[in-house]
Structure formats: structure tokens, C-alpha cells
N, C-alpha and C positions, 0 to 999 in steps of 0.2 A: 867462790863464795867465802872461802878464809879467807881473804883479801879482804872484806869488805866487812867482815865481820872485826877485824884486828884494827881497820881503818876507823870502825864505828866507836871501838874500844877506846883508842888514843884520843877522838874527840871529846868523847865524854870525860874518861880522866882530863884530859885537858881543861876540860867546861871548869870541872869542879874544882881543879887545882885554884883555877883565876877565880872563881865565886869563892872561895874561902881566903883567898891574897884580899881581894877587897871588902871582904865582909870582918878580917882584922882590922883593916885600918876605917871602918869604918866609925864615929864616934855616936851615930843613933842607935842604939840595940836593938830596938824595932825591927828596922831597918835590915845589922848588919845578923840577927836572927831567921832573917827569912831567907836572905842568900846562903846563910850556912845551910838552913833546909834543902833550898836549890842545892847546893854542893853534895850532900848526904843523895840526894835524890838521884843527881848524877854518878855517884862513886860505885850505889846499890845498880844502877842501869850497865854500868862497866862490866861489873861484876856478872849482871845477868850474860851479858855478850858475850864472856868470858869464856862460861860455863854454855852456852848454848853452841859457842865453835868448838868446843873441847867433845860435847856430845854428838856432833855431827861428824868430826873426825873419826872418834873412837867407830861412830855405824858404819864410816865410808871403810874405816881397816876390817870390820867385820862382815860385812857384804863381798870383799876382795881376799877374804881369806876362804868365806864359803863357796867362792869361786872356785877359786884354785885347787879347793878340798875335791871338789866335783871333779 
């Protein structure tokens, strides 16, 4: 499941990296406004994947310590 969660992480930074490279050289603001949204939109998604495999870790060390405690 971390696998897939760090694999989801790199796409999304990825997404956004490239929406915000073409939303500079973009010359309609419209336009290069809505991809930088897109991009924001992706950086916040990272972020959440981030934090969702950090807290699933932190349960799996605490589930494997009230084991061993037992």
C-alpha cells in the first residue's frame, strides 16, 4: 500500500510540475489561470497522499507495537 500511495504522490507532483511549466509560457491568462488552478489542485492532492501514507504507517507501527506489548 506505501508503494502505491508514494507512486500516486510522484504522479500528482509530476501532473502539477508540467501544468504550471506550461501554464508560464502560456501567453492567454485565461487560459494559463486555470492550469495553474489545475496545478494548485494537484500539489494540495500530493499533499493529501502524503499525509494519508504517513498516517497509515504511524497505525501499522502502533498496531505492531501493541502486539509485541501483549
Amino acid at each position: 500500500m506505501t508503494f502505491q500511495l508514494s507512486k500516486r504522490l510522484k504522479e500528482y507532483s509530476k501532473t502539477a510540475r508540467s501544468l504550471l511549466r506550461a501554464a508560464q509560457t502560456m501567453t492567454d491568462l485565461a487560459i494559463a489561470a486555470q492550469l495553474k488552478a489545475v496545478a494548485e489542485d494537484s500539489e494540495r492532492r500530493a499533499e493529501k497522499a502524503s499525509q494519508v501514507g504517513a498516517a497509515k504507517a504511524l497505525a501499522r507501527e502502533v498496531l505492531k507495537a501493541e502486539h509485541e506489548w501483549l
